[in-house]
Kinemage of the C-alpha trace (Angstrom):
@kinemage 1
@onewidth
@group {chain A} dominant
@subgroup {mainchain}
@vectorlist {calphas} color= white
{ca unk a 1} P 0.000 0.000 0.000
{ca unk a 2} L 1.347 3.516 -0.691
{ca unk a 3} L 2.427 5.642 1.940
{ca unk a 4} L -0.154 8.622 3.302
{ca unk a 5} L 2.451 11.028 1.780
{ca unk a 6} L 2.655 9.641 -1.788
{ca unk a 7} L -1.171 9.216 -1.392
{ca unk a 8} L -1.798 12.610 -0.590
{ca unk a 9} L 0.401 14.028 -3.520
{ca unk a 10} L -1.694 11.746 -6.081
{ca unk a 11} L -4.673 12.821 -4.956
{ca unk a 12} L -3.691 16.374 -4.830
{ca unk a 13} L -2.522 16.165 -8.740
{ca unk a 14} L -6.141 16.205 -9.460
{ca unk a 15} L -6.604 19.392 -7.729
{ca unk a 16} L -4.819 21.620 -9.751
{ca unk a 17} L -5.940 25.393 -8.965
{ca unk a 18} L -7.159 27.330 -6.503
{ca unk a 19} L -10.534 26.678 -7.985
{ca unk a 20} L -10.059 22.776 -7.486
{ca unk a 21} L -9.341 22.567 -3.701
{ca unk a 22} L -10.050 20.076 -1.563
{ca unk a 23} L -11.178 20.482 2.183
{ca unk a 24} L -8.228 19.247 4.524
{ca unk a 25} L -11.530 17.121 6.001
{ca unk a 26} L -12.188 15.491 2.591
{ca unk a 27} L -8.576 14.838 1.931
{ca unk a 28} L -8.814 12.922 5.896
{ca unk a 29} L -11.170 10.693 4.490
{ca unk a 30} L -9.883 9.939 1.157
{ca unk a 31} L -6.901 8.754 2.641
{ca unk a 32} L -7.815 7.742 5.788
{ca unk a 33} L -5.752 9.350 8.160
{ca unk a 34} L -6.809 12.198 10.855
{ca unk a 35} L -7.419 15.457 9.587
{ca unk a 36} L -5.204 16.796 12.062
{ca unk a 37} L -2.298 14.413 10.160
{ca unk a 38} L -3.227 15.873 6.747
{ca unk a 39} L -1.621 19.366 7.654
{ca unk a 40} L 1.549 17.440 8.770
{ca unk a 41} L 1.648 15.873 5.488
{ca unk a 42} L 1.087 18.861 3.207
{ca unk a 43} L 4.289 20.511 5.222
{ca unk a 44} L 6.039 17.107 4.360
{ca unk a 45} L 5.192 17.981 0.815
{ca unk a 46} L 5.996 21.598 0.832
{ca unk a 47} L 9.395 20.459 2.240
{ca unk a 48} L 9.970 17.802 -0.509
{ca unk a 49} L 9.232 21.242 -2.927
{ca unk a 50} L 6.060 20.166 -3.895
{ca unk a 51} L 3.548 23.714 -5.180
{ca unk a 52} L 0.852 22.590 -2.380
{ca unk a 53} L -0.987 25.316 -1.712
{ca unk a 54} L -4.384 26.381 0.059
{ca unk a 55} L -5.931 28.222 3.053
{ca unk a 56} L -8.470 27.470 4.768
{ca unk a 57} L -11.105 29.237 2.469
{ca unk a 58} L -9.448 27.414 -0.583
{ca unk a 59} L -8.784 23.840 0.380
{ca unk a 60} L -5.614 22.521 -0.723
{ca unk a 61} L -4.423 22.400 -4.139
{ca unk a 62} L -1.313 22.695 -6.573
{ca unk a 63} L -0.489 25.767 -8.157
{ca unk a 64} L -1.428 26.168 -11.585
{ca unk a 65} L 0.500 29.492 -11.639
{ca unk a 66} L 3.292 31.539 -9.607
{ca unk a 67} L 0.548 33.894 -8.668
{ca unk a 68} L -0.987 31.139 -6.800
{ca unk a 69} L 2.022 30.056 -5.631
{ca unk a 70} L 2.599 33.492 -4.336
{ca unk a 71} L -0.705 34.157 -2.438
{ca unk a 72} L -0.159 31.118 -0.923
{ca unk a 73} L 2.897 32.374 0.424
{ca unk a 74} L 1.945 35.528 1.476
{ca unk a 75} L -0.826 33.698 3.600
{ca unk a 76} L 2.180 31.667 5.202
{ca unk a 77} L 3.836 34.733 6.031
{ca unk a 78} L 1.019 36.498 7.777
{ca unk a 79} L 0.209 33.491 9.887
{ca unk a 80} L 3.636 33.079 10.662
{ca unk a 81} L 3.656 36.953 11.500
{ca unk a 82} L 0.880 36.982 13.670
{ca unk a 83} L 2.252 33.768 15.814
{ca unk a 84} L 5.302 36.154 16.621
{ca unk a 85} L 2.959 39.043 17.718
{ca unk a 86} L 1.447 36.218 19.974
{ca unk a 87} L 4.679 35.553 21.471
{ca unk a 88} L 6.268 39.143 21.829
{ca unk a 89} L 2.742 39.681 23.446
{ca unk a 90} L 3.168 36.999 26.169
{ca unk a 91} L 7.121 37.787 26.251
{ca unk a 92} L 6.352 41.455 26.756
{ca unk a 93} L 8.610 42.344 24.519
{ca unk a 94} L 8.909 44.485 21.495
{ca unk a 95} L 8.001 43.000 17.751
{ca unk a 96} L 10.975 44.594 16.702
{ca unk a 97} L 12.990 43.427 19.547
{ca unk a 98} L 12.099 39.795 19.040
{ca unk a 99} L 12.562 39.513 15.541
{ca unk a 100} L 15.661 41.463 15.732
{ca unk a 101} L 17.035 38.482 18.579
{ca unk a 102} L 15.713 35.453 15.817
{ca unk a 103} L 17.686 36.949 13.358
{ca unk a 104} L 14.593 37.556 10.997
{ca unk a 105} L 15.168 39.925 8.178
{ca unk a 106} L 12.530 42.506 8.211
């Protein structure tokens, strides 16, 4: 039996577009693992250099063009953006400051 990654990627080459998403839900039951395990293997994906992209409006999908690719991206980036306001929140200390001591480029 294939693996849940290589089953994931094969289903998600018939969802090509941000019109053709598929529900992170939908993609648990087609391959039968916990939706919660789904976003794990999309990352496992993304890491391999696979195009997956999606939010949570969207569903998951691959790119049919950079722009796609991009807005994904951007998404990333504000979620990832708004975790480190979180935590220089509950650190009590600066944005600025915090990113400046991870060595982020702004």
């Amino acid at each position: 039996m294939l693996c849940h990654k290589t089953q994931l990627q094969t289903l998600l080459s018939r969802h090509i577009g941000c019109g053709n998403g598929i529900t992170a839900q939908a993609v648990a039951q087609l391959i039968e693992v916990p939706p919660r395990q789904v976003r794990h293997l999309v990352t496992e994906l993304r890491m391999d250099g696979v195009a997956v992209c999606g939010t949570p409006r969207d569903g998951y999908y691959i790119a049919a063009s950079g722009e796609e690719l991009e807005a994904t991206c951007q998404f990333l980036r504000a979620r990832a953006m708004h975790s480190l306001v979180l935590e220089s929140r509950l650190r009590n200390v600066p944005l600025p400051d915090l990113i400046g001591q991870m060595k982020l480029p702004t």
